[in-house]
C-alpha positions in Angstrom: 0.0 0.0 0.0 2.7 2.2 0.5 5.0 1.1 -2.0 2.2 1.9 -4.8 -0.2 4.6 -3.0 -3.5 2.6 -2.6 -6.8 4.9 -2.3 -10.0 4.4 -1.5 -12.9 6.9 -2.6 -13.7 8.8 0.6 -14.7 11.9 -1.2 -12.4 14.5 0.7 -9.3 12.2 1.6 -6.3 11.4 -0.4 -4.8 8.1 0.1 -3.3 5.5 2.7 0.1 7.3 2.9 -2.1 10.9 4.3 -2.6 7.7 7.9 1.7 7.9 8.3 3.3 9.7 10.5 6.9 8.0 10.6 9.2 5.3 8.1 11.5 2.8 9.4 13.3 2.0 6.1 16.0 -0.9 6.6 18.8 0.8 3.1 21.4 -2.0 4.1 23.7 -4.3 6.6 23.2 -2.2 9.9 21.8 0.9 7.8 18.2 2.0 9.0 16.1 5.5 8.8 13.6 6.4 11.2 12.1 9.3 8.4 9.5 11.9 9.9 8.2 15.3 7.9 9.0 17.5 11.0 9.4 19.6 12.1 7.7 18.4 15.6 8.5 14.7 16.1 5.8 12.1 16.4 8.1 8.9 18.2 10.3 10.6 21.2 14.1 10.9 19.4 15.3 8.3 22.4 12.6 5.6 21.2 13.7 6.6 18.0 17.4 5.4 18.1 16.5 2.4 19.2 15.2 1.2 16.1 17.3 3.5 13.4 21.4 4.5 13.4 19.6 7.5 11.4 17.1 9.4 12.7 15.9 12.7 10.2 13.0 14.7 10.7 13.2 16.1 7.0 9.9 16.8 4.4 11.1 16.0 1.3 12.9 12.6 2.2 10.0 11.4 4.4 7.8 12.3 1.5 9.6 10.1 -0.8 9.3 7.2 1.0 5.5 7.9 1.3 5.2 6.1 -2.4 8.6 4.1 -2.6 8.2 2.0 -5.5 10.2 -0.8 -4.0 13.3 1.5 -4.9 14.1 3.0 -1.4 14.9 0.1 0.8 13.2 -1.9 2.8 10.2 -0.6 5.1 10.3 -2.5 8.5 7.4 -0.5 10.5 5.6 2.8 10.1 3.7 4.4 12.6 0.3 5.2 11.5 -2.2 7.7 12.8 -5.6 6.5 13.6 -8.9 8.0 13.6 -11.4 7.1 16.2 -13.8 4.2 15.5 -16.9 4.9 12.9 -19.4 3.1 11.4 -20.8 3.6 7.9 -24.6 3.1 6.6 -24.4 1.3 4.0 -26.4 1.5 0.6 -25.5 -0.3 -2.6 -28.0 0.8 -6.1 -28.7 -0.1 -9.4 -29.7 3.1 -11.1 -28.7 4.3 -15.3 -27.1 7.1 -15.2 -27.6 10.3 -17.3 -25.2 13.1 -19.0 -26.3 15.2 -16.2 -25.8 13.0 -13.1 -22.0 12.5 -14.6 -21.5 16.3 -14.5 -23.1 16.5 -11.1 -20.4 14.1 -9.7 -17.8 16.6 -11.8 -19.2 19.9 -10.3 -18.7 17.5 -6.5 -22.4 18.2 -6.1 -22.2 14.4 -4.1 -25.2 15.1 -2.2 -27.2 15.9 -5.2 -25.9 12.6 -7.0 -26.9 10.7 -4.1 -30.1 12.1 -4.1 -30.5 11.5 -7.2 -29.4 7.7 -7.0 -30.9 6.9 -4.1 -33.7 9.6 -3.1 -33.4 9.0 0.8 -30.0 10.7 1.0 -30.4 13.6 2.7 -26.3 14.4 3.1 -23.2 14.0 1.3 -22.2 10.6 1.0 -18.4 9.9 2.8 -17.5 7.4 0.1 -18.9 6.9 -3.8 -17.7 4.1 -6.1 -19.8 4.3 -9.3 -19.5 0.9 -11.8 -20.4 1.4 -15.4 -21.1 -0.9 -18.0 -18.8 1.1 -20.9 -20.7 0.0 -23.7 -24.0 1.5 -22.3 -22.3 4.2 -19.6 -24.8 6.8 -19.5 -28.1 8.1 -21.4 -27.2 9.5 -24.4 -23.8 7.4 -25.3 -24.4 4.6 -27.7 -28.0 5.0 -26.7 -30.1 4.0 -23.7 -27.6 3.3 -20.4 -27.6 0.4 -18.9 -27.6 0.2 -14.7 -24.6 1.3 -12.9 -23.7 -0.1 -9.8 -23.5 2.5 -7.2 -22.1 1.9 -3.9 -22.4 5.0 -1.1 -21.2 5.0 2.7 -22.5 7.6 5.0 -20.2 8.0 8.0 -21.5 8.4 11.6 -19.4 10.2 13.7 -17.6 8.7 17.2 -19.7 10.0 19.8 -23.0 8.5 17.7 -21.6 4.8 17.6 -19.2 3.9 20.3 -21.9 2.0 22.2 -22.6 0.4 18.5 -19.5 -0.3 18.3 -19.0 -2.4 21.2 -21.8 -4.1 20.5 -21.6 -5.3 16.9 -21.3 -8.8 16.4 -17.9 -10.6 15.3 -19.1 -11.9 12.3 -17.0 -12.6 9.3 -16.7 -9.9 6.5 -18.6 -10.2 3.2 -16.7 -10.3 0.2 -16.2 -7.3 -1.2 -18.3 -5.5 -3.7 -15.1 -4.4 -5.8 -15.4 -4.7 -10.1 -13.0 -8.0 -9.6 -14.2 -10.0 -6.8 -17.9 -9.4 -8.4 -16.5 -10.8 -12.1 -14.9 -13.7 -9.9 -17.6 -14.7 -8.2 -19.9 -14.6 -11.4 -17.2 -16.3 -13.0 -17.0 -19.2 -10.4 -21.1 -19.5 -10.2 -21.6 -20.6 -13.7 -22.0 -24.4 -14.5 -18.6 -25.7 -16.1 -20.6 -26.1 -19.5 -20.8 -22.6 -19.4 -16.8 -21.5 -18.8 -16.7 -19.7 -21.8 -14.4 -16.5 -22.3 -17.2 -14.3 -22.2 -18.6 -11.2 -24.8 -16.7 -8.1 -23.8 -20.7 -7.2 -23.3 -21.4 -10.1 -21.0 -18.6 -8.8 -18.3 -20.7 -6.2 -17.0 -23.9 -8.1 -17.1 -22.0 -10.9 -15.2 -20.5 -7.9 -12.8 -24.2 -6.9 -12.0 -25.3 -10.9 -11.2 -23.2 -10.4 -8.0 -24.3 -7.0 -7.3 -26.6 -7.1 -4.6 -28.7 -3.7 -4.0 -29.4 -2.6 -0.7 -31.5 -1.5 1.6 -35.2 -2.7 0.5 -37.2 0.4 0.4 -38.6 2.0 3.4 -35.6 0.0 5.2 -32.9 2.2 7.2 -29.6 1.1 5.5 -26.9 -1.2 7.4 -24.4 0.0 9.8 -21.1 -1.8 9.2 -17.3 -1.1 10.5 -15.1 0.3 7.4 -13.6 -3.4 6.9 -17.2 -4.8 7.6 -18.4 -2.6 4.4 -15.7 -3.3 2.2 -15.2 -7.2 3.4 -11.9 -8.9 2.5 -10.5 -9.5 -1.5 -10.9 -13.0 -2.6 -9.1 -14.5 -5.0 -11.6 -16.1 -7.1 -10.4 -20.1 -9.0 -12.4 -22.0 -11.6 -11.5 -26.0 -11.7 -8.8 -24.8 -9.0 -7.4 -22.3 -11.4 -7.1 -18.8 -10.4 -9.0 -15.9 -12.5 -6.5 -14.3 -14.6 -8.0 -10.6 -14.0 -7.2 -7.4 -15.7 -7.0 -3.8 -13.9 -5.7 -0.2 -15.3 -6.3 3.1 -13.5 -5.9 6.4 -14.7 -6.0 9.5 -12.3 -7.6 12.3 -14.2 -8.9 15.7 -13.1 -12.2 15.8 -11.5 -13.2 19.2 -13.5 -12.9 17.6 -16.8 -14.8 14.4 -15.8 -17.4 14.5 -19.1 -14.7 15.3 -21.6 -12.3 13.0 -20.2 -14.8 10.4 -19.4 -16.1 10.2 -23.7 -12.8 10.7 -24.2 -12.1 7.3 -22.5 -14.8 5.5 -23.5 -14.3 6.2 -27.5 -10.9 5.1 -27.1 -12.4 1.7 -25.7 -15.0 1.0 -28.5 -11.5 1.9 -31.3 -10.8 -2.0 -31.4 -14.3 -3.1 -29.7 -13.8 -2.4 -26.8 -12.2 -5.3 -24.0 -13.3 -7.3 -21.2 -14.0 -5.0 -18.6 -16.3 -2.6 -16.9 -15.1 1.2 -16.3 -15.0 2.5 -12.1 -15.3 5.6 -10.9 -13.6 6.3 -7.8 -13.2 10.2 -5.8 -10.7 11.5 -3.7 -8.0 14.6 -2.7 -4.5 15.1 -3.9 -2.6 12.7 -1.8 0.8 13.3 0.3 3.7 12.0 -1.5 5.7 13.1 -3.7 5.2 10.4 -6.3 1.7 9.8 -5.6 -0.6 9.2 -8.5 -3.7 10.8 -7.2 -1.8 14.2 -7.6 -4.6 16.6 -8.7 -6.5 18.4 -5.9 -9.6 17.3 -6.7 -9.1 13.7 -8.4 -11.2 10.9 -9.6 -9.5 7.4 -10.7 -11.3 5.6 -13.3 -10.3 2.0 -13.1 -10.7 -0.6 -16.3 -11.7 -3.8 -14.1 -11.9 -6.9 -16.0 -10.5 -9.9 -17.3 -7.3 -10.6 -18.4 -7.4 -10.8 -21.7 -5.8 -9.3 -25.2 -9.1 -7.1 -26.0 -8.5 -6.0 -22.2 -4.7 -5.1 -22.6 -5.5 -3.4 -25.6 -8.3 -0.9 -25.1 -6.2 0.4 -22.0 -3.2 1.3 -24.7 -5.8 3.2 -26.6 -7.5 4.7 -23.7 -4.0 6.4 -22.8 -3.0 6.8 -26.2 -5.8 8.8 -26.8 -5.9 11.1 -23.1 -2.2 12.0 -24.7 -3.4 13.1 -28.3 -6.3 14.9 -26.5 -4.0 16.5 -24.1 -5.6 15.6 -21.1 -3.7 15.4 -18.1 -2.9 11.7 -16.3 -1.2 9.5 -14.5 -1.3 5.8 -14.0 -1.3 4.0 -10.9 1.7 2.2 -10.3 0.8 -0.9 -8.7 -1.5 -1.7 -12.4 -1.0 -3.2 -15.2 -1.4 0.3 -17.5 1.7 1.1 -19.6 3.7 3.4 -18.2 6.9 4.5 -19.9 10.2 7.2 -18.8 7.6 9.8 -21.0 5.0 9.5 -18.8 7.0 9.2 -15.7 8.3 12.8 -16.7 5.6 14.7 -18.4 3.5 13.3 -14.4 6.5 13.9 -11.8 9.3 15.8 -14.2 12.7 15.3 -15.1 14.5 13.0 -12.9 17.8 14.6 -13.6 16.5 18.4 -11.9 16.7 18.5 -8.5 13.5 20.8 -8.4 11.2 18.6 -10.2 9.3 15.4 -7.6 10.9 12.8 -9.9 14.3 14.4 -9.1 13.5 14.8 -5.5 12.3 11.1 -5.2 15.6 10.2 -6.4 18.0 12.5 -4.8 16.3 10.5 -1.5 16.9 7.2 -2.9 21.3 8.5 -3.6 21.1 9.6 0.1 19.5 6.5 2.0 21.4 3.9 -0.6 25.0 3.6 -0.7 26.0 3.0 -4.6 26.2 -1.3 -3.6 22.8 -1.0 -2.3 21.1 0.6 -5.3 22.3 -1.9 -7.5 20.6 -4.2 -4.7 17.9 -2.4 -4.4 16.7 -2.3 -7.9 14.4 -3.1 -10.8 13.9 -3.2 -14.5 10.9 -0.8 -14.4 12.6 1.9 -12.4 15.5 2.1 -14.4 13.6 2.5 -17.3 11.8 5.1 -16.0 15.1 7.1 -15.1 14.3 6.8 -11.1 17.6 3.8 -10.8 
């Protein structure tokens, strides 16, 4: 998570690297960093030295190791700041979208899109994951649309819960309702006659089998614990062989949501289209200074599917044609996109200037790595990419 910058899509948070306060970073044979930003410490400097021979409360080397990329050293422990317990109600809905409801969600009118979703909601939603079908997205493109799969979490503040809290049974989590556990478990469900590669239509149809809509109507929605609501990944087998499964993300800027959205979706349907379903995900600039999610206002459109040519494919052309457009983007780096030293620059700058984040990121990997180490330390990716 903090190699790659995971995120969620709690609308005014960035990602999990905004939770850590401190890096223990293990850079060689009795070489360790206790990293901080400063300039107040977080662990007391004596507690400190017992774990590190280095001890630095410095900005711009603890936010380089806030998205390492494997390329820093080993991180041993972090210290993580917690927020007091919440609960979430919980509504999942199966509602087409229109042209409009898309440019709600890029004006951040969230409380009208949930409204207009799910008409109950009378707040803005904490979380919002929308799931489209990209051959029938929205009303107007390609004709009628077909149901996205909208999941919403209202948060409930401390002081409301902490009774709940203690109370709530220790029951295990449901799967998750993420694009690729949905596909897998579709996937698994069908009779082995049926284990067919599927349409590139059929994955979202078979995405929106295990899609399971809640509250009934006139039913106040579930109250879950954050890991309760989002349940555990499971990896998904057929015949005891694992679902190969396919998954880009591009970080775009939430203002240009339409344009970059049709934008997107066009490219898709240039080879027709792959195995996968389009996700909409929101969230704040995140800390780090190789972060993906680097606009202030950011939404991450995943391509969630199946591994498959078609899939590999219509995520070349999706980023193929952002660039011709000139739409600004970056990839996330734990996903099988393509990114190349060009992209890696035109995002984070020139690694060779000092000023730029891709030449701060690496002036912090010279300083914790002796010149043995970064050959140690090392891959094929991040030497392409200028960073080695």
């Amino acid at each position: 998570m903090l190699g790659t910058g995971v995120h969620g899509s709690a609308l005014s948070y960035g990602g999990f690297q905004n939770h850590i306060r401190g890096v223990h970073i293990v850079t060689g044979p009795g070489e360790s960093w206790w990293i901080e930003r400063g300039p107040v410490p977080w662990l007391a400097a004596a507690t400190a030295r017992t774990l590190a021979n280095h001890v630095v409360l410095e900005a711009d080397l603890f936010e380089a190791t806030l998205v390492h990329l494997g390329g820093l050293g080993v991180v041993n422990a972090v210290l993580l700041e917690a927020v007091p317990g919440f609960v979430v109600d919980l509504v999942r809905v199966k509602h087409p979208l229109t042209a409009a409801a898309i440019a709600q969600l890029q004006a951040g009118d969230y409380a009208g899109f949930a409204r207009e979703v799910w008409p109950p909601s009378r707040e803005t939603p904490y979380y919002i994951e929308v799931i489209l079908d990209p051959f029938h997205p929205y009303a107007g493109y390609r004709g009628d649309a077909h149901d996205a799969l909208v999941t919403l979490f209202y948060k409930r503040e401390p002081n409301r819960v902490v009774a709940r809290l203690a109370a709530l049974p220790d029951v295990p989590h449901e799967p998750t309702h993420e694009p690729l556990n949905l596909l897998g478990r579709a996937l698994a469900a069908q009779p082995e006659q049926d284990l067919l590669l599927p349409l590139p239509q059929a994955v979202a149809w078979l995405v929106a089998q295990e899609f399971k809509p809640e509250p009934a109507p006139g039913v106040a929605p579930r109250q879950l614990t954050w890991g309760g609501a989002n349940g555990p990944h499971v990896r998904q087998k057929i015949l005891g062989w694992e679902i190969e499964l396919y998954n880009a993300a591009y970080a775009i800027e939430r203002a240009h949501l339409s344009t970059t959205l049709k934008t997107m979706l066009d490219a898709f349907h240039t080879h027709g289209g792959g195995h996968q379903v389009f996700t909409l995900r929101f969230v704040t600039k995140a800390a780090g200074l190789m972060a993906f999610t680097r606009f202030d206002d950011t939404v991450v459109i995943n391509m969630d599917g199946l591994r498959t040519l078609n899939s590999a494919d219509a995520a070349r052309c999706v980023a193929l044609a952002l660039e011709r457009e000139g739409i600004p983007f970056s990839q996330h780096w734990g996903k099988q996109g393509v990114i190349t030293s060009t992209r890696v620059m035109r995002d984070f700058g020139m690694p060779s200037d000092p000023r730029s984040r891709a030449g701060r990121w690496r002036a912090a990997r010279y300083r914790l790595l002796s010149p043995e180490m970064r050959g140690v330390v090392c891959s094929d990716a991040l030497s392409a990419w200028g960073l080695a």
